[in-house]
N, C-alpha and C positions, 0 to 999 in steps of 0.2 A: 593820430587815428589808431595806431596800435594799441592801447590803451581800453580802445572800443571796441574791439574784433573781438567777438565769441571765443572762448576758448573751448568750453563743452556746450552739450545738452544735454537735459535733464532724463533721466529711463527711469526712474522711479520718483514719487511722491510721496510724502505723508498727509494725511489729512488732517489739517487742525479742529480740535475742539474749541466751538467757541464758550467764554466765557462774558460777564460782564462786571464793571468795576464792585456789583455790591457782592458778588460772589466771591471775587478776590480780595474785596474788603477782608472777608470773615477767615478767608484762609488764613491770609496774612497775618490776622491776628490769631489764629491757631497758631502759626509755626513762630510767636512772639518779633515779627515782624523782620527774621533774619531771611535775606532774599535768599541763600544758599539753603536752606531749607524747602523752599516753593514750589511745589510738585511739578517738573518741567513739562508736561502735559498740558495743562495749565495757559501756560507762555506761548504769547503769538508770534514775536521775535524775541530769539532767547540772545544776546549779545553778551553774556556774560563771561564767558571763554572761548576762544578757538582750541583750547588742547582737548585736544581727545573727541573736538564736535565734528570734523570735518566728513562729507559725503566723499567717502573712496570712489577711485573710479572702475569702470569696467573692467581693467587688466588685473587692479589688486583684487576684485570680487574672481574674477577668474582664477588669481595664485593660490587663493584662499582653500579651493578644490582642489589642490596639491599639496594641501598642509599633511606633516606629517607628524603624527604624536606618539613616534618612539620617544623612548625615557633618554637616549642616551645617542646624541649623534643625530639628531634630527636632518633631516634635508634642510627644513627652513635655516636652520642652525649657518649650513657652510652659504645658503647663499645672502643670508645680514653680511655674514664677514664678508664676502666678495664683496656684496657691494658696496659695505665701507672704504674699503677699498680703490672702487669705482670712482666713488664720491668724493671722496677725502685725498687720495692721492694721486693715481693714476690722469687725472683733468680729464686732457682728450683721449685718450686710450682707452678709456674705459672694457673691460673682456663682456661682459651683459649675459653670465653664465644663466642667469634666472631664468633666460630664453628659452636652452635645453630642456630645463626642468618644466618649463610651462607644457613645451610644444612635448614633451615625453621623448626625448632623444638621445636619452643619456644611457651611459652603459657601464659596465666597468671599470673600462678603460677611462671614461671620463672622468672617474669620479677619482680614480689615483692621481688623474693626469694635472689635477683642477680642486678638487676638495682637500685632499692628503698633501699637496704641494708644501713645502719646507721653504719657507720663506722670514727673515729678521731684516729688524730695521725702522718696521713704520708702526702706526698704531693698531695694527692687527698678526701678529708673529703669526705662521701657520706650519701643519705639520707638528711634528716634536715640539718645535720652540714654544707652543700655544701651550704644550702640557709643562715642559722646564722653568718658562718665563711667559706666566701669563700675562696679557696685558689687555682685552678685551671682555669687557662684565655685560652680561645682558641681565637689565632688570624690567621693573614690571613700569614702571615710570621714572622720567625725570629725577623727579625728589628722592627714588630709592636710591640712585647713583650718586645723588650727592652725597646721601647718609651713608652708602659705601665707602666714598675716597674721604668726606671728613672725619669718619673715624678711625677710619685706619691711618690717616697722615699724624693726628692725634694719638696714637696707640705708638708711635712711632718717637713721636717727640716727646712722651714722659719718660722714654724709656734713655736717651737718647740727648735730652738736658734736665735730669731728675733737680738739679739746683736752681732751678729757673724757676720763680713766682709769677711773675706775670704771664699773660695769659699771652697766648701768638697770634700774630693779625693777619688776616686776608684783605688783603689790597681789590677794592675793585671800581670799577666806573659806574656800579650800580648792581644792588643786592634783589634779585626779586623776594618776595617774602618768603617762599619757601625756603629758599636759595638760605637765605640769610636766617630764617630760623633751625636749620641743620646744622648752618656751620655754628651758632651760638649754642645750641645742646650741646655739639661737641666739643664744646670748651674754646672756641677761639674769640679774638676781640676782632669788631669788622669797622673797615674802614671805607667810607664810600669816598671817592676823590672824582665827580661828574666834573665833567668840563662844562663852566661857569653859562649862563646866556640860555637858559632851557626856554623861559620866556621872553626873552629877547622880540620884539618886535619882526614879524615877518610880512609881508605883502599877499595880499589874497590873489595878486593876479600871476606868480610866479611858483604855485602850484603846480606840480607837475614839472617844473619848467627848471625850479634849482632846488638845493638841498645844501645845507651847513653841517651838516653830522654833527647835529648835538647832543649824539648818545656816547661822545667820545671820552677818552678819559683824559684827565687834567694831567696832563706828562710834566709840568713845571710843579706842582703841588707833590704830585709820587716821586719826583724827584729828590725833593725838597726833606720831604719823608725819610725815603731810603737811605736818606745821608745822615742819618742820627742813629736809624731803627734796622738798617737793614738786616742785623743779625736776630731780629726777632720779627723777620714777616716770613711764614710760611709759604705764602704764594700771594700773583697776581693771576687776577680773574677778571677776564674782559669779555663782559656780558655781549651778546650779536643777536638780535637786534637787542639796544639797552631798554628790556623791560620796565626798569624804572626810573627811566626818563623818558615818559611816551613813546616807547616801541621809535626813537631817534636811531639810525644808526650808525654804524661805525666805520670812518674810512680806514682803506688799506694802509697811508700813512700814518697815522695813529696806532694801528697793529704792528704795523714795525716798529715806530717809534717806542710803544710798550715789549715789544719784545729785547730790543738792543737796550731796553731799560735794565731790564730780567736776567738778560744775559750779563752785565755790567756788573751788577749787585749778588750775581750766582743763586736767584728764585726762580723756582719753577713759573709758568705762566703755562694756563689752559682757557680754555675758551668756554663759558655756558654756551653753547652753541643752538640752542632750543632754534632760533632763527635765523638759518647762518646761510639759506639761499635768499629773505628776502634782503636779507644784507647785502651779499653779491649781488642782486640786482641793482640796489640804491647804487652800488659802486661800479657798475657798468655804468648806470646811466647819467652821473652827477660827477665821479672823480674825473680830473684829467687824466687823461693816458690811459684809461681804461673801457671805454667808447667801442671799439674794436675787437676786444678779449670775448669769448663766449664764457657762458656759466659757469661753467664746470672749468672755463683755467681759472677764474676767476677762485672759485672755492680753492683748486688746488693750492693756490701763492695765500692766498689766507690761513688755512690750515700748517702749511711748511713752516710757519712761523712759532707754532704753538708747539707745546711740551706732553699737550692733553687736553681733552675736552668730556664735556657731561652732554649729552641731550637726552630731550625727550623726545619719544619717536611721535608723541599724538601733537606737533606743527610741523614743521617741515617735511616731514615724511607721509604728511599725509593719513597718519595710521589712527586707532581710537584705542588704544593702547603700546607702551611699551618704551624704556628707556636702554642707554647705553652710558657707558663710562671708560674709558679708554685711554691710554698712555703711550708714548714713540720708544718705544725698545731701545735703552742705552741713551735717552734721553736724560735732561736735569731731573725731571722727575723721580725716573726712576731709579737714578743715583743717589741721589739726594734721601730716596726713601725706605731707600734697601740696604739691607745689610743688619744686625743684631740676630741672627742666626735666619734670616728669611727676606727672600728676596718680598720684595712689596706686592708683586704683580698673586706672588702663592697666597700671603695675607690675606688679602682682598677677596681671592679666589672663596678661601678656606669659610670667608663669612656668607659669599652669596651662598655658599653650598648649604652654609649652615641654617640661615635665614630664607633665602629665595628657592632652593632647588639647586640640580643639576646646572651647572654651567652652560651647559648648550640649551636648554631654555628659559633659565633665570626666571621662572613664576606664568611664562606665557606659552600659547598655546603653538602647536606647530603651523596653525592657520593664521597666527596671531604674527608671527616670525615671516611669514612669505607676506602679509600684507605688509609690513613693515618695508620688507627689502625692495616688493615693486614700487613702495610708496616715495623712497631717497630718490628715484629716477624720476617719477612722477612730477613730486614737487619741485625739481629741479628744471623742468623743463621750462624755455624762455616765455613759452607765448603765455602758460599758465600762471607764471610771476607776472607779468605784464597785466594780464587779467586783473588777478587779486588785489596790487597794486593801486590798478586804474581804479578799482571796484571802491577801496578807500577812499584814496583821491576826490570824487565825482561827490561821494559823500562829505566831504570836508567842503567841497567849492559849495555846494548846495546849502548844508547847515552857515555856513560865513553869507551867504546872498540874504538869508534870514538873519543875520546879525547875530547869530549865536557865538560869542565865547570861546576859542578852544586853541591850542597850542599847534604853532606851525611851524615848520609843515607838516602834514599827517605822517605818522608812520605806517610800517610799513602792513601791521594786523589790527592795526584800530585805532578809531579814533580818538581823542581826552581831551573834554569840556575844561575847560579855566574854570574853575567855580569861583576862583577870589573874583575874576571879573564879573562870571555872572550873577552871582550876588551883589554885588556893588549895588550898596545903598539902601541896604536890607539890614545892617546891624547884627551883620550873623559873625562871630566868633569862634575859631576851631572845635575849641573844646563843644559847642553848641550840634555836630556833625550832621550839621544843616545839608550835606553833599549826599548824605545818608539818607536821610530826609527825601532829597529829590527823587533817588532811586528805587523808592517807596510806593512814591506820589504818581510815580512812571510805571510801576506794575500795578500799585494797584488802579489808576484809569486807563492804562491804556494796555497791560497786560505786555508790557517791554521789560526785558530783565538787564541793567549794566550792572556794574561796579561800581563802587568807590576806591580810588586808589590815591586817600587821604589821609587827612586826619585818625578818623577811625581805623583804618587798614593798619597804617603805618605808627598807630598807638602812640601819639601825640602826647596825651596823659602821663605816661608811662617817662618819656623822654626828657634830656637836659634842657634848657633852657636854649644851648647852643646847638645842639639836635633838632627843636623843635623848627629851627631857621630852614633847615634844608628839608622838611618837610613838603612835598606840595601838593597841591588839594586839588586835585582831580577824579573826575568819571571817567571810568573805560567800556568805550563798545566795543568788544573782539570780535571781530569778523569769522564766524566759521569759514572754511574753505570750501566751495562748490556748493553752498548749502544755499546762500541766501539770495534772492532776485531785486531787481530794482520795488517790487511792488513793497517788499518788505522796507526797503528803504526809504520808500519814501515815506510810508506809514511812520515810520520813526522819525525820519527827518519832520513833520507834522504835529508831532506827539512833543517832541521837545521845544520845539517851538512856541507851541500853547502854552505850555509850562514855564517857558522864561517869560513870556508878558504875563502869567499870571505868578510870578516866582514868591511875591510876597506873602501866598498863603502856602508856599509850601513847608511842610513842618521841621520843627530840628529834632534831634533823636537823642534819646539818655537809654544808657544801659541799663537793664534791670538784673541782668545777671553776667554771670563768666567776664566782666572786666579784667579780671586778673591773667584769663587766660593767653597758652601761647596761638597767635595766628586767629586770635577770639572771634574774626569778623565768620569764621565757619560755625562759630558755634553759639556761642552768646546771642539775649535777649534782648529786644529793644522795646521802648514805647515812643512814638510819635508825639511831640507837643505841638501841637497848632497854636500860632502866633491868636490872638484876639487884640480889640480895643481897647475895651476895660469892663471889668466885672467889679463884682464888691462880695468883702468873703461875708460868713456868718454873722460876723458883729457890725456891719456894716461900713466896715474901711475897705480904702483900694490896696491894691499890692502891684506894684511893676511885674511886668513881665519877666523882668530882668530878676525880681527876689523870686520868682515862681521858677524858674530856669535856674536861679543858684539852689532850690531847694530839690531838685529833680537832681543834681548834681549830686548833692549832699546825700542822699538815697541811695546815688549811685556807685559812690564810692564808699558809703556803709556795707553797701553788698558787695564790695572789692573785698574788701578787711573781714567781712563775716564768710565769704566763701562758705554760704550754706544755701543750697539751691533754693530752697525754698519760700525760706523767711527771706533772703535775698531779692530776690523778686516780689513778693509782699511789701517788702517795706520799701522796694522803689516805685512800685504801685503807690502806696501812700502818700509817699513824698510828691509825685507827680499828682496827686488828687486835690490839686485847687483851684478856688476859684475860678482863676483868668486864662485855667491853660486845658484846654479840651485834649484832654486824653483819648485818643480814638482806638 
C-alpha cells in the first residue's frame, strides 16, 4: 500500500491546448518529423524527459523568493554546498542550514559560523580550502559538467603521456548519450561493460515485489579488461540509475565491487549520479541488508565509495535547471590529476570561470541555486520516492495486463517498450527505425511525445558490426516528477495499446538530412514511409517494399556524404517518392 498513499497535491495547474491528429499531422511535417522539435504546447502527455520537467514543490517555490543574485558569493551559492554536504556525506546528520535562510534568521554570526567554515576532506572543501583546492563546479546542466571534467582530465593526459597514440578509455556500465558524446569530443575511446541479461525474462506478477539490478556493471568482463589495459583507462564511471540500460539499477554490492576494482588497478571511479536517490530507494527496498537503513544512510555508503561524481540537478533534485561536478579532496582523482604546475580542482575552476561565469553561480540564477538546494532534500524524501516509483510501477503492471512489450522490471523514471518484441512479425529491421516510426504515429494521433532509445538514437548505421549487437531498441516514457496524474496514464496506457494491434501500419523512418551528425536524433530530418500492399510504378511493374525501403536508404545516405542541407533533403525526398511507399 505505500506505493499508493499520496504523496502531494496539486496547487497549480496548466491548461492544455487541445489539438487534433490532422493538426499535428501538418506540424510534424513542418518540423520534418523530428519529435524534439514539436512545439511542447502542442503535447498532451509530454513523456519525453523527466530532466528539467519536474513540478517543484511549495518549499522550493518559496526558496526561490530568497534567491539572491549577487555576482559573487551568492546565498544560494553556500547553501548547494551545505547541502551537498547534507546529501552526499553527512546521511543522518544532516545540519538543514537552508532553514535559516528561508525562515530569515540568519545573522552574522551565522554566516561565519556556517558558510565561511574551513572544512577538507570530502567533496565540498569550504572556507580557504574551496579557494586553494577547488573541488566543487556548479554548472548550468548535467552535460556542462561532464564537458568540464572530460576536458580537463584530457588536457591533463596529453600533457602528461605525450608518447601515447591511442586514445584513453572510460570504463562504464552504460554511456547515456550525452554522457558518451562529451567524453568522445574529448578525445577518449568508451567502453560500455553492462551486466549481461537486460532482457532476460522477468515475471509480471513480481513487480514491485523483486528487483535483479540490471543496470549493474559486469565486474568479471572490467576485470578481464583492466588486466591488459589498465594503464590506459582513465576512469570508471558507474552510471545510478543506468540510463542506458532502462533506468535498471545498481546494487550497493556491485558499487563496492567496482570500487575495490578501481582501487586495485589505481583508476579513479565517479558516479553519473543524475539518479542516485531513485537508486537508494531500489536498494532499500530489493538489496539484502538494506530493508532497515533510511535514505539518506543509504546515499551516504554509496557515495563513500566514489572518487567523484557529475549530476544534474533537473532529476533528483527536483530542480528545472542546473548541474554539479565534484571531486573528494585528496582522493585518486585528484592525485591522479594534479600536478604539471596546477592542481586539477584550479583547472577546472579556471574553465568554468572562463566558459560558465563566476564559480559561485556557474551560468544560474541565485533563485535557480536555492531551488536546486531545497530540491536534494526534497527528492530524497522516502514517501516522495515511493510515490514516483509506485507511479511507474502501476504503469508497467497496466501496460503488461494489455500485453504490451517492455523490459522488466520497470525502472526507476520510466518505462521501455521492447520494440524487437513488439514488432515481432512485422519484418522491420534496425536500420528501417521503425521504433521511430511509432513515436511518430503516437504524437501525431494521439498527441503523446516518448523517445526512442534505439537504433536511431544510439546510430546503429554509424556502428561496427560488433557494436551493432549491443544495441537495443527501445522507447522511453520519462516520467516527469509531480507532474503527471493517473488520467494522463491511462490515456497513454490506451493510446499505445491501440497502436500495437494496429502496429502493422505504423511507418518506418529514413533520414533526409543531418545523418552524419553528432546526437542527430536532436536535430536531423525524417520522412515516414508507410508499409502498402502493392502498387505499380510508371511503366507498369511492381517493386517490393523492401527495393522502395533500400532506395529511401540510398537517399539517405547520399545526403550523409553530400552534407548539404538542402539538396540533402531533396534528394532523400526523391528517393522516398515511389510508387509503393506513401510518403506522408
Amino acid at each position: 500500500m505505500e506505493s499508493l498513499l499520496p504523496s502531494h497535491t496539486a496547487l497549480v495547474v496548466r491548461t492544455l491546448i487541445k489539438t487534433n491528429p490532422e493538426e499535428r499531422k501538418r506540424v510534424l511535417q513542418s518540423v520534418d518529423y523530428n519529435i524534439f522539435a514539436f512545439p511542447a504546447a502542442l503535447v498532451t502527455c509530454d513523456f519525453l524527459s523527466d530532466s528539467g520537467t519536474s513540478a517543484m514543490t511549495d518549499i522550493q517555490w518559496a526558496a526561490m523568493l530568497r534567491g539572491d543574485e549577487s555576482y559573487g558569493r551568492n546565498t544560494g551559492y553556500y547553501c548547494l554546498l551545505d547541502a551537498f554536504r547534507d546529501i552526499f556525506e553527512r546521511g543522518e546528520s544532516r545540519k538543514l542550514l537552508y532553514r535559516d535562510v528561508l525562515a530569515g534568521t540568519i545573522d552574522s554570526q551565522f554566516i561565519q559560523n556556517n558558510f565561511l567554515e574551513s572544512h577538507e576532506g570530502g567533496f565540498v572543501n569550504g572556507g580557504t580550502y574551496q579557494l586553494t583546492r577547488p573541488n566543487f563546479f556548479i554548472l548550468p546542466q548535467g552535460r556542462c559538467a561532464e564537458a568540464l571534467l572530460f576536458s580537463n582530465m584530457m588536457e591533463v593526459l596529453r600533457m602528461s603521456r605525450p608518447e601515447k597514440e591511442s586514445r584513453p578509455v572510460i570504463i562504464s556500465n552504460g554511456f547515456f548519450d550525452t554522457t558518451g558524446a562529451n567524453a568522445s569530443a574529448a578525445g577518449f575511446e568508451l567502453k560500455t561493460l553492462s551486466q549481461p541479461g537486460l532482457r532476460k525474462y522477468f515475471p509480471d506478477e513480481l513487480i514491485g515485489k523483486e528487483n535483479h539490478f540490471k543496470g549493474n556493471l559486469d565486474i568479471d568482463q572490467t576485470k578481464r579488461f583492466l588486466v591488459g589495459n589498465s594503464d590506459n583507462v582513465a576512469l570508471l564511471l558507474v552510471t545510478i540509475t543506468n540510463n542506458y540500460a532502462a533506468a535498471q539499477p545498481v546494487s550497493m554490492e556491485n558499487i563496492r565491487q567496482a570500487a575495490e576494482l578501481a582501487k586495485c588497478f589505481g583508476i579513479p571511479i565517479f558516479f553519473d549520479a543524475c539518479r542516485f536517490a531513485e537508486n537508494a530507494k531500489f536498494i532499500k527496498d530489493f538489496e539484502q541488508g538494506y530493508a532497515d537503513h533510511s535514505i539518506s544512510r543509504i546515499i551516504q555508503e554509496m557515495f563513500s565509495y566514489v572518487d567523484g561524481f557529475t549530476i544534474s540537478l533537473k532529476k533528483d533534485a527536483v530542480a528545472n535547471i542546473g548541474g554539479v561536478v565534484c571531486f573528494r579532496d585528496g582522493g585518486r582523482f585528484a592525485q591522479v590529476y594534479s600536478g604539471f604546475d596546477a592542481h586539477i580542482g584550479l583547472r577546472m575552476k579556471e574553465k568554468q570561470i572562463l566558459t560558465y561565469g563566476n564559480d559561485s553561480y556557474g551560468a544560474l540564477s541565485g533563485r535557480d541555486l536555492m531551488a536546486a538546494s531545497v530540491g536534494l532534500y526534497e527528492g530524497t524524501k522516502e514517501a516522495f520516492l515511493s510515490s514516483r516509483i509506485g507511479q511507474v510501477q502501476r504503469m508497467a503492471q497496466r501496460l503488461r495486463e494489455n500485453g504490451i512489450p517492455m523490459l522488466l522490471p520497470p525502472g526507476g523514471h520510466a518505462i521501455y517498450l521492447d520494440m524487437v518484441a513488439f514488432f515481432s512479425g512485422c519484418h522491420r529491421e534496425p536500420h528501417d527505425f521503425a521504433s521511430v516510426g511509432f513515436t511518430v504515429k503516437l504524437l501525431e494521433d494521439y498527441g503523446i511525445r516518448a523517445f526512442e532509445s534505439g537504433p536511431f538514437a544510439w546510430e546503429f548505421d554509424k556502428k561496427t558490426i560488433a557494436e551493432r549487437e549491443t544495441i537495443p531498441d527501445l522507447v522511453r516514457f520519462a516520467m516527469p516528477r509531480n507532474a503527471m496524474s493517473f488520467e494522463h496514464i491511462n490515456y497513454t496506457i490506451t493510446a499505445i495499446t491501440r497502436l500495437y494491434k494496429d502496429r502493422d501500419s505504423i511507418p518506418n523512418m529514413c533520414i533526409s538530412r543531418g545523418a552524419h551528425l553528432r546526437l542527430r536524433h536532436f536535430s536531423c530530418g525524417l520522412i515516414p514511409i508507410y508499409p502498402a500492399t502493392a502498387a505499380s510504378s510508371p511503366s507498369g511493374t511492381k517493386r517490393s517494399i523492401d527495393d522502395q525501403l533500400d532506395a529511401c536508404r540510398c537517399g539517405s545516405h547520399y545526403a550523409r556524404g553530400l552534407r548539404d542541407g538542402e539538396q540533402c533533403y531533396q534528394q532523400a525526398r526523391d528517393a522516398a517518392s515511389l510508387p509503393k511507399i506513401q510518403a506522408r
